[in-house]
N, C-alpha and C positions, 0 to 999 in steps of 0.2 A: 305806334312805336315799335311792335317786337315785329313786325313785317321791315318795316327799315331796320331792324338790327338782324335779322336772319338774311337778309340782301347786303348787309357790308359782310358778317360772316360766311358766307357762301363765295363772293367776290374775294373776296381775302383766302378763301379757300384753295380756288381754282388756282390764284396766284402762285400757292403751295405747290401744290398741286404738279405744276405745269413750268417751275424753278427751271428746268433745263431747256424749255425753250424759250420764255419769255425773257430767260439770262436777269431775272431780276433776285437777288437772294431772296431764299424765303424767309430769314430774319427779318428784313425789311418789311417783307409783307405782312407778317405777323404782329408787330411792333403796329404799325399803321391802323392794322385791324383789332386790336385792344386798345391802343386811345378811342378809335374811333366809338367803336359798342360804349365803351364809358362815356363819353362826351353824348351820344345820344339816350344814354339811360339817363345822366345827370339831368341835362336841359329839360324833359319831360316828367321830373320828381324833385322831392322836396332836400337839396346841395347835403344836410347837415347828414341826412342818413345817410344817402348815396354814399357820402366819403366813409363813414362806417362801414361800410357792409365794404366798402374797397379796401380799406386799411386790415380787417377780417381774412380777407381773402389773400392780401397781399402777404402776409404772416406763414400760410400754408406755403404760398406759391413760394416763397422766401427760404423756406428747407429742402423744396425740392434743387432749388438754384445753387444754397451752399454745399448741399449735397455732392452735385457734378461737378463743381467747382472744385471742389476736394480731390476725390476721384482723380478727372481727369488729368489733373496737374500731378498724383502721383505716377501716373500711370505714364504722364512723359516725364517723370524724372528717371523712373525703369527705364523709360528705349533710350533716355540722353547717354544713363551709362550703359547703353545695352547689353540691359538687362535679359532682353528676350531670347538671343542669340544662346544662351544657354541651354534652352529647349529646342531651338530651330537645329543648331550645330551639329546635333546630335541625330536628323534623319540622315543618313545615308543610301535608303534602299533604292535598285530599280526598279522592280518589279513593279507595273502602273497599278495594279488593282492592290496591292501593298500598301502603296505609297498614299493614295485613295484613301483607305479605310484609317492611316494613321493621321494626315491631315484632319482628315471630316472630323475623327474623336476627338483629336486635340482640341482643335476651331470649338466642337461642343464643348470639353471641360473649362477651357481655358477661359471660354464667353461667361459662365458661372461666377470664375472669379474677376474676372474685367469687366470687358461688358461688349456685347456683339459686334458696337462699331469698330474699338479698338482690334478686336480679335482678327475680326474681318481685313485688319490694313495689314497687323501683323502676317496670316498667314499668306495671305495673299500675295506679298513682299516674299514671304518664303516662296514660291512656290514658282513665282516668275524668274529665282537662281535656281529652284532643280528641276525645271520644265524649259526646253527649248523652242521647242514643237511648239507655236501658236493656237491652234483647234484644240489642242488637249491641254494645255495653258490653261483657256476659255471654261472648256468644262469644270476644271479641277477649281476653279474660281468659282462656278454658280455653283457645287454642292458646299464649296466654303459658307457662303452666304446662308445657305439649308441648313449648315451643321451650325454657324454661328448665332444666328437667332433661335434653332431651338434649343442649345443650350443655355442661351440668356432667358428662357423663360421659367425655368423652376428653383432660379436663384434671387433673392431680394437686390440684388446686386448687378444683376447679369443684361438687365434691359431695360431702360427708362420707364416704361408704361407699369412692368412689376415692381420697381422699385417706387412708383408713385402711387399704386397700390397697396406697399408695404408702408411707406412713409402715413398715409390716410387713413391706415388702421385696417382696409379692406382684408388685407392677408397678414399672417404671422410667419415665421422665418421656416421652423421646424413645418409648418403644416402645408404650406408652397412645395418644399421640396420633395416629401411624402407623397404629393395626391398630384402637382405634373412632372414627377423624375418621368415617370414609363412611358403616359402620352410623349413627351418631350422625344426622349427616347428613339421610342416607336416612328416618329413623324421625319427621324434624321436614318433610324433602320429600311423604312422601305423605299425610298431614292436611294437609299447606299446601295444596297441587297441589285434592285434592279440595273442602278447603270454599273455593277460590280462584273455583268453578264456581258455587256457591252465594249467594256476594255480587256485585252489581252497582249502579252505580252511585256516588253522592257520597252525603260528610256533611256535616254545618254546623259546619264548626269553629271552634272557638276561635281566634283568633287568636294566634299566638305569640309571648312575652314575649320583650321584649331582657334580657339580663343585665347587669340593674342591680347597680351594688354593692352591698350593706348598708350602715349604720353601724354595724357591727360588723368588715367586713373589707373590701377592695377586690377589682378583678377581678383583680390581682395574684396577690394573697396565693389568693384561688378557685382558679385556674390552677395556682399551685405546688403545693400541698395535693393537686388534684386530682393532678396527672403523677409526683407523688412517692408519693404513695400506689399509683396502677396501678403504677408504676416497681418499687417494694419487693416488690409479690405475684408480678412476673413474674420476681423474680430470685431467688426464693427456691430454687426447682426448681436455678436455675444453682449458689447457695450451695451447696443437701449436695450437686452432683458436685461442685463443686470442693474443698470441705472434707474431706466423708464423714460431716460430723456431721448428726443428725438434724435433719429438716425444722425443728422448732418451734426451733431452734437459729437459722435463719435469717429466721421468722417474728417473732422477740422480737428480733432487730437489728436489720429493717428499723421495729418498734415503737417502739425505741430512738431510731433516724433521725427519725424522724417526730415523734417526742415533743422534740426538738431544735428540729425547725424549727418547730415551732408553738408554742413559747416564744422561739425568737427574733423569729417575725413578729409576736406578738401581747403582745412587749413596750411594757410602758408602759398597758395596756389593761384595767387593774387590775379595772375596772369591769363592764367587759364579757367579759371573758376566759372565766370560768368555764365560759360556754353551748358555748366554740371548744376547750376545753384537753380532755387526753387525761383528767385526772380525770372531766373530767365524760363525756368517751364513755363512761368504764370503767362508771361508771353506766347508763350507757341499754342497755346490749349486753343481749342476750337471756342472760342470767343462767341460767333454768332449763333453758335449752336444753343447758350445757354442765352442769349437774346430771340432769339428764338422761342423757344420754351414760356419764357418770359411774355411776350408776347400772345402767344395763343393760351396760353395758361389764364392769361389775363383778359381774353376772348373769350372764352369758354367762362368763365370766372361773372363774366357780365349775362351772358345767356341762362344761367343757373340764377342769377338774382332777379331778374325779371321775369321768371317762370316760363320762360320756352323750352329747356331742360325738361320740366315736368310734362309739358302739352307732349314734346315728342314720344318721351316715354312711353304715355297712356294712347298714345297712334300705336308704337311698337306691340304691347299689348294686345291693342285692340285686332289689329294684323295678322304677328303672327302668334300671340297666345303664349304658345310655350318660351321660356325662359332662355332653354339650349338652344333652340332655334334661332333667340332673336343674337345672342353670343354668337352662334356656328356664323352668321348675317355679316354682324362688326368685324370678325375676320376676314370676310371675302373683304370687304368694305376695306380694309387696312392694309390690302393691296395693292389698290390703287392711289389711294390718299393717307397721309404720314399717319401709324396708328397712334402718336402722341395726343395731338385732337381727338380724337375717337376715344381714346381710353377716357381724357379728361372729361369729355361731354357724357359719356355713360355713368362718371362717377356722378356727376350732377343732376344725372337722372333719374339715377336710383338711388335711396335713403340705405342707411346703416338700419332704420329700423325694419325694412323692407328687406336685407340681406344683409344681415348681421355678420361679423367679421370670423371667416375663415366660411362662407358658405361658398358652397359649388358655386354658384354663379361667378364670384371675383377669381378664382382661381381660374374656373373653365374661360375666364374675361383675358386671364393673364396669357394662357395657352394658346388661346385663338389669334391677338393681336398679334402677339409675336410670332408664330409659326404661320399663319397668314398672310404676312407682308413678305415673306419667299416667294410668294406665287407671281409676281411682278417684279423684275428688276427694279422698279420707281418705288417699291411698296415697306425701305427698310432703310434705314442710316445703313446697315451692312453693304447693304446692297448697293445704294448707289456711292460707296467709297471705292468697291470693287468696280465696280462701270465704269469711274474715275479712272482709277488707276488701271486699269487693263482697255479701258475702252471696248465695254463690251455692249454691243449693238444690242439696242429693247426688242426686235424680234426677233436677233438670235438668241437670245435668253428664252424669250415666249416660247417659240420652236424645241428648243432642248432640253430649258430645264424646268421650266411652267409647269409641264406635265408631273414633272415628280414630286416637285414640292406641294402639289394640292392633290396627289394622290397619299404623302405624308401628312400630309393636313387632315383629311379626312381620316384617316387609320387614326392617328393622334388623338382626332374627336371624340371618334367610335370608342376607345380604349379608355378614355377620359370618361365616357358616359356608363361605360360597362363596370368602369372601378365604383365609380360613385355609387351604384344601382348595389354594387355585389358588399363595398364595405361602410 
């Protein structure tokens, strides 16, 4: 049985995997690949527990979903009334190695409070009205992607795999940000630093739009939407300590809130409302993405209860021994293939009681997935939103910007294992 369930998950992998040329979503693939592991756990075990242990599983899997759900759907009610446009509006500079460094940071803070793939569509939108020039377009697009993932890694908030780490108990909020702010940091410093050497001089910019109202809503109503919304993500973390219930618990309150005031502001608005109301966000959210999730969640979910999770583990081990090593490994690894799988199958591999929650290992797990998946354009939601929308060729990525992000990767590590050692 666990040889045929590691040959449908590996099959179903590749599928992932390989989304841009097989043109087949990886939703689909995913979905296929969690009936199937269950349908072959079942058949080969006694129906009554199998469903147990699925309904069990189903419950975790289940906060991670209303989780993003929440999120995401705030997150497009911010760009419906564009929200964003208050932070973009406001670059004006020429100067390329300027304008560089203020993107990259942004992309990093921003990604903290949103979360990499959003940040990644936003700045990159930016970036394609104050960049004309093509090739340096291109560029300013792959250190987005560098700067967006590492700063979605030392936020509970900031990136799927950390957030599914904090959701599991692996990590705590305060002690995530504490022990990878520097790595994180660090890993977006030395591609900045180096291709900073590389550009010189000005661009011809666009000039920058005032923030006109719509006739759809005011700067008002923009403004509130906007600080209400960042407001609700940042307090979520404070919700489950203060509560103890779980995250999506406080992600679907602050939804609540939000879903309040954008029926009170946009009373009377019968007409135009639809395009501003949370209905209609619920619409636009990336759908497959959390079917998706769903799916491999649910994959990985069957390979942990049939003990293949464990067998790999005690390979890892046996392998490479050390701990950081078999982590530094799963990063390279989440380059190539989505690190959402990857982080999932390693929490299944390794117990709480084996790395007890807020230990090096899930933190240095959080650091590596996420600043890891830069090194491949195919290796990040960030990443390939930006390839999307810029259409940016996988070996002109390899070529320009491969090098920097796994030379920030590295540094990140190093600095990640120096902190640990020293505090």
């Amino acid at each position: 049985m666990n040889t045929v369930l590691i040959l449908i998950f590996i099959v179903g992998y590749i599928a992932i995997a390989t989304e841009n040329f097989i043109h087949v979503n990886k939703a689909a693939s995913a979905l296929i690949t969690g009936v199937l592991c269950w349908t072959v756990y079942i058949s080969q075990s006694e129906s009554n527990a199998v469903n147990s242990e699925l309904a069990e599983h189903l419950s975790e899997i289940s906060g991670i979903l209303f989780f993003l759900l929440g999120a995401m759907t705030i997150v497009e009610l911010i760009d419906a009334h564009d929200g964003f446009e208050i932070i973009t509006s406001r670059i004006n500079t020429s100067s390329k190695r300027k304008l560089l460094w203020i993107t990259c940071l942004l992309a990093f803070f921003l990604s903290a409070v949103l979360d990499n793939l959003t940040t990644a569509i936003v700045m990159v939108s930016l970036v394609r009205k104050l960049i004309l020039e093509k090739q340096l377009r291109l560029i300013f697009c792959g250190m987005i992607v560098i700067a967006a993932n590492a700063g979605g890694v030392w936020s509970p908030i900031g990136d799927v795999t950390t957030t599914m780490l904090w959701i599991g108990g692996q990590i705590t909020t305060t002690n995530i940000i504490i022990n990878a702010f520097v790595p994180s940091i660090i890993s977006l410093m030395v591609p900045l630093i180096a291709m900073s050497f590389k550009l010189k001089g000005t661009i011809a910019n666009k000039e920058a739009q005032p923030l006109a109202a719509t006739t759809l809503f005011g700067a008002k109503e923009r403004n509130l939407i906007f600080f209400s919304g960042i407001g609700v993500l940042l307090l979520v973390p404070v919700f489950k300590t203060v509560t103890h219930l779980p995250p999506f618990m406080g992600m679907l309150l602050g939804l609540g809130l939000i879903w309040v005031i954008t029926e009170i502001i946009h009373k009377g608005k019968a007409s135009d409302k639809s395009a501003l109301s949370v209905q209609y966000a619920l619409r636009k959210i990336d759908s497959p993405s959390i079917l998706f999730f769903l799916g491999i969640l649910a994959s990985v979910a069957a390979l942990e209860s049939t003990g293949v999770l464990r067998s790999v583990a005690q390979t890892f081990d046996t392998t490479l021994k050390d701990d950081r090593l078999i982590v530094v490994t799963i990063g390279l690894l989440s380059s190539i293939v989505d690190n959402v799988p990857l982080v999932a199958a390693t929490i299944g591999m390794y117990s709480m009681v084996q790395f007890p929650t807020d230990h090096h290992f899930w933190q240095f797990l959080a650091y590596c997935a996420g600043t890891g998946g830069s090194i491949l354009i195919i290796g990040s939601a960030a990443g390939i939103a930006a390839m999307g929308i810029e259409k940016i060729d996988f070996f002109w990525y390899l070529r320009k910007i491969s090098w920097l992000a796994l030379l920030g990767y590295i540094a990140g590590a190093l600095a990640f294992i120096l902190q640990s050692r020293l505090f």
